[in-house]
C-alpha positions in Angstrom: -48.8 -144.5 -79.3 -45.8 -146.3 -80.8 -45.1 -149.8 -80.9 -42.3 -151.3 -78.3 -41.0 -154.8 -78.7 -39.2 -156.5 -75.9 -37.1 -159.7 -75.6 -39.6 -162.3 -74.2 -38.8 -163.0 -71.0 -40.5 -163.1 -67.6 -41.1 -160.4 -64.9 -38.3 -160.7 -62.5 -35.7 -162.0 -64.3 -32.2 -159.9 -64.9 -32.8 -159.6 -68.0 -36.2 -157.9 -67.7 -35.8 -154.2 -65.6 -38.0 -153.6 -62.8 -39.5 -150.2 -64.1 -40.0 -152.4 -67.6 -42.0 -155.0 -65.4 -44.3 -151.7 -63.7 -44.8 -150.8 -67.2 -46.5 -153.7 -68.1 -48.1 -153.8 -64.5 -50.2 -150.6 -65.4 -50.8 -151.7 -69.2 -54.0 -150.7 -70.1 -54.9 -154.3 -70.9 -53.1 -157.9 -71.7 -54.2 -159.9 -74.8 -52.5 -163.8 -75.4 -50.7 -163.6 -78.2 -52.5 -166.8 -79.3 -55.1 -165.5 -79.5 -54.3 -161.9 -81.0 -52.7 -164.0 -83.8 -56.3 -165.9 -84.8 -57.7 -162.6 -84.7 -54.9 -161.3 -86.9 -55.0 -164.3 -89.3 -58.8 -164.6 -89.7 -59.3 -161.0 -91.3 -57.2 -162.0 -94.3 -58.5 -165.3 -94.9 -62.4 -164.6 -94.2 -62.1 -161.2 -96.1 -60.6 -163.5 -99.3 -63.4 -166.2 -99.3 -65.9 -163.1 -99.1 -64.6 -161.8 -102.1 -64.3 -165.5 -103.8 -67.7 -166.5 -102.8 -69.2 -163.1 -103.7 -67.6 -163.0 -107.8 -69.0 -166.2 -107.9 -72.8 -165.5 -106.7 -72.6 -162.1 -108.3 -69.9 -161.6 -111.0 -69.2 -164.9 -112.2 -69.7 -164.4 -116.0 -67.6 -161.1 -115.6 -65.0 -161.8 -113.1 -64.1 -165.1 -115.4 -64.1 -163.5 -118.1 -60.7 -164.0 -120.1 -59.3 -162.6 -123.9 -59.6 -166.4 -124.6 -63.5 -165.9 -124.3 -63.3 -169.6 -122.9 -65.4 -171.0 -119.8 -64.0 -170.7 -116.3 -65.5 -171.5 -113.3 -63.2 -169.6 -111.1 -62.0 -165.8 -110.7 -58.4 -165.2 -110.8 -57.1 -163.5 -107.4 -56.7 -159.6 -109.2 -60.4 -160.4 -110.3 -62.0 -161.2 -106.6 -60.2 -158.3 -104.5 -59.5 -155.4 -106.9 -62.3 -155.6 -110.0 -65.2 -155.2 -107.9 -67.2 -153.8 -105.0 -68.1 -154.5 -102.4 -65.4 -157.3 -103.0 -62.5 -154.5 -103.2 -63.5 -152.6 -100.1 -63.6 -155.9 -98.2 -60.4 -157.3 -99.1 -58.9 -153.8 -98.1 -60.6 -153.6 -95.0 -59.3 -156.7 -94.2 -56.1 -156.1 -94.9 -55.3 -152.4 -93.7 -56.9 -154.0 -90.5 -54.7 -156.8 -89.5 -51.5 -155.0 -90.7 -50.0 -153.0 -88.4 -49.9 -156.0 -85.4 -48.3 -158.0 -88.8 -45.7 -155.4 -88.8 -45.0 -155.2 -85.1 -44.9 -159.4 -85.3 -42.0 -158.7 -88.4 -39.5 -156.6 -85.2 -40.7 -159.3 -82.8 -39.3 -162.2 -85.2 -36.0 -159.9 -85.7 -35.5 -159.7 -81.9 -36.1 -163.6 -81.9 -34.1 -164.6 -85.0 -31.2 -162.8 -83.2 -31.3 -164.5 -80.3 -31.2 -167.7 -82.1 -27.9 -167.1 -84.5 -25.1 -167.7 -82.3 -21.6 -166.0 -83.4 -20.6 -168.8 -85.4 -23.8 -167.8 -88.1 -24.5 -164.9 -90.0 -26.9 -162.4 -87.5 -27.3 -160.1 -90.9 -30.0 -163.6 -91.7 -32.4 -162.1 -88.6 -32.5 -158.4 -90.3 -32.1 -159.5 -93.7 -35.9 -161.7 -92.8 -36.9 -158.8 -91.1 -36.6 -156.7 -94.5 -37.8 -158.8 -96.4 -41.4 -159.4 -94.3 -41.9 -155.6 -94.6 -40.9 -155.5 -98.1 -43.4 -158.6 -98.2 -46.3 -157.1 -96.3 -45.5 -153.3 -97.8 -46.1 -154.8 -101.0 -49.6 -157.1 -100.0 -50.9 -153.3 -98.7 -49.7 -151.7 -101.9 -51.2 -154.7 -104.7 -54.9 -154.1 -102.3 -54.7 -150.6 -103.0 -53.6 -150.4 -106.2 -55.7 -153.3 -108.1 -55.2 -154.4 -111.6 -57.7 -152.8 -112.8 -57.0 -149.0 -111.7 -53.1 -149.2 -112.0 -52.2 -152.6 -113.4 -48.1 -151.7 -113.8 -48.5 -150.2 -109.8 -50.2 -153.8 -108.9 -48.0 -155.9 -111.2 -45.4 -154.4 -109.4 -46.5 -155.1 -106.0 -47.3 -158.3 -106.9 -43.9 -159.5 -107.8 -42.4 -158.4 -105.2 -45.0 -159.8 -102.9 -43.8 -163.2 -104.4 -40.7 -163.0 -104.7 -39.8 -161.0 -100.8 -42.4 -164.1 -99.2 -41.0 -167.4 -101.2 -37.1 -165.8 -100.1 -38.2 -165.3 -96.2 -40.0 -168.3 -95.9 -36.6 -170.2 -97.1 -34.1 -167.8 -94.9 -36.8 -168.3 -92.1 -36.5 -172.2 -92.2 -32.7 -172.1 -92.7 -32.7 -170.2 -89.6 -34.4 -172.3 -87.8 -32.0 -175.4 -89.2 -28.8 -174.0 -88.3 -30.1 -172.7 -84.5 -32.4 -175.4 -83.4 -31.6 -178.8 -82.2 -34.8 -181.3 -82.5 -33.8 -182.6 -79.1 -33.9 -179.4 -77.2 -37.1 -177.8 -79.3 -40.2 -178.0 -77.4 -43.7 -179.6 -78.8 -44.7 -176.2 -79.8 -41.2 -175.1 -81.4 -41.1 -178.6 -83.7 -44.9 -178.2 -84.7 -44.1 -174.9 -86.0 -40.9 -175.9 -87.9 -42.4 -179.0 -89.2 -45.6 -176.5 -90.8 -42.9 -174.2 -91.9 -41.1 -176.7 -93.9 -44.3 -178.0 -95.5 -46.0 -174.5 -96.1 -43.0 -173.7 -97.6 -43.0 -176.9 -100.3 -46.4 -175.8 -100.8 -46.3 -172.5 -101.5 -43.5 -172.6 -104.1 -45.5 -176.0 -106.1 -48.3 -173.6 -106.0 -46.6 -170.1 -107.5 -45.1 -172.9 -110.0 -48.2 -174.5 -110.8 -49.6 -171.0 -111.7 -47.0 -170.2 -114.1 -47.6 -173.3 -115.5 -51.7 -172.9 -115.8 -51.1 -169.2 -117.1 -48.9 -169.6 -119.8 -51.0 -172.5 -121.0 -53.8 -170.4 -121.0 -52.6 -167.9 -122.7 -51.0 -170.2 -125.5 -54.1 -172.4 -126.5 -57.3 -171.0 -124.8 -58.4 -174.0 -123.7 -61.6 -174.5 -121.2 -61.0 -174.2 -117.3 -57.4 -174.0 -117.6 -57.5 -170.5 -116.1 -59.5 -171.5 -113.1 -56.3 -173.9 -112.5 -54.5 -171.0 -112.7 -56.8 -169.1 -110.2 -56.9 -171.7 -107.9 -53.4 -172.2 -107.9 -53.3 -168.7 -106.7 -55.8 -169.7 -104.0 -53.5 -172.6 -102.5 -50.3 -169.9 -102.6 -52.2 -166.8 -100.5 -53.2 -169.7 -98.3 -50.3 -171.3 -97.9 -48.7 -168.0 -97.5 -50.8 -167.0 -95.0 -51.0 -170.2 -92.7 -47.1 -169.9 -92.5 -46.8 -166.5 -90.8 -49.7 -168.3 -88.9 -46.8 -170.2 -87.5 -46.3 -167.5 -85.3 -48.6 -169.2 -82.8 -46.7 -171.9 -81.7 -43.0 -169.5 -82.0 -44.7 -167.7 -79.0 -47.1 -169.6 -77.5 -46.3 -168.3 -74.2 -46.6 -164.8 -74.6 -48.8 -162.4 -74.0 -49.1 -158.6 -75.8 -49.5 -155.5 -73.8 -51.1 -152.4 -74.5 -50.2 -149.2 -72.7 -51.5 -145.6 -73.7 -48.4 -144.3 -73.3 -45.4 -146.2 -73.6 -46.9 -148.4 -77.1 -47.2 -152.3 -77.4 -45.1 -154.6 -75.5 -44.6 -158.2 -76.1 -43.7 -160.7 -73.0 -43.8 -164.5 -72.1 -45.3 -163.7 -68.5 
């Protein structure tokens, strides 16, 4: 079954064919794209606190455990998804899960962003985002598999480019939306969302910065808790992270996701 992804519009219009609108009449079942998108989120975030919650009832003395040989209180994020079980299979699961419907959300934000740039703007923006959310969630799926403790330069690697690919689409995304989207003529939904994005975003970099910050202190005087800074600093970025592609929810509010056997997924405001 492979994944389709259709402008949102609704059955009947000109735009939208009248064999396209039978396809989605015979879907095998229709699933609000609200709701798909709670589903989608909550695996990540509940599979992270598992792992969190279960270093700290389980592994705290190894999992904050530093060359420093100073007290911490908190494992850093390589330490609660990738050193242990059944932390590592979790985290994993959680990920490999909600994946794919991330993926087909990356094409349905391409189709989107290029309906929003006008010829006056740059339309490379919408597949230059698009690239860099694969690139972004390619690299999520790769630093789960390959954790710092079976492959460190495989996860280092994955890791930096995690960071870098979602700090640049988070800013491309919100410049997008800048340059196509008049306050005025935004709906409720549409200015929630870009207000979230703007403040995820402000967030997410202070956090990544913040981390540097706690790290290289760390590693230069040793000094008590100071990695747990670090760690949690980590904590507020995968959050932050996460609750912006969570945005998602108000960009299509109205649109459902259907699910045929044989023609894939389809996405459509009716």
């Amino acid at each position: 079954m492979l994944p389709q992804y259709e402008r949102l519009v609704d059955i009947g219009t000109t735009e939208f064919s009248s064999d396209q609108a039978g396809i989605l009449r015979r879907s095998t079942f229709r699933v609000r794209f609200g709701k798909l998108a709670v589903v989608t989120v909550m695996l990540p975030v509940t599979g992270f606190l598992f792992c969190v919650v279960w270093s700290l009832l389980y592994n705290f003395e190894q999992a904050n455990a530093t060359h420093c040989l100073v007290y911490n209180f908190l494992p850093s994020l390589s330490a609660a998804i990738g050193n242990y079980q059944p932390q590592r299979f979790v985290w994993q699961f959680s990920v490999l899960l909600h994946a794919p419907f991330r993926y087909a959300i990356a094409f349905l934000y391409k189709n989107h962003h290029l309906t929003l740039l006008s010829r006056k703007h740059r339309k490379e923006w919408a597949y230059t985002a698009c690239i860099l959310n694969i690139i972004e969630l390619s690299s999520l799926v790769g630093l789960s598999l390959w954790t710092s403790s079976n492959n460190y330069e495989i996860h280092k690697l994955c890791f930096s480019a995690f960071v870098i690919c979602s700090i640049v689409y988070m800013y491309l995304v919100v410049i997008i939306n800048r340059l196509t989207r008049s306050e005025d003529l935004m709906t409720v939904a549409e200015r929630k969302s870009r207000r979230f994005k703007r403040r995820l975003l402000v967030i997410n970099v202070a956090s990544i910065l913040f981390a540097v910050y706690f790290f290289v202190r760390h590693n230069n005087h040793c000094e008590p808790g100071i990695y747990s800074l670090f760690a949690l600093s980590e904590y507020v970025f995968v959050y932050s992270n996460i609750g912006f592609h969570m945005t998602a929810y108000w960009d299509f509010i109205n649109a459902n996701v259907y699910f045929h056997w044989r023609t894939g997924i389809h996405f459509s405001s009716v």
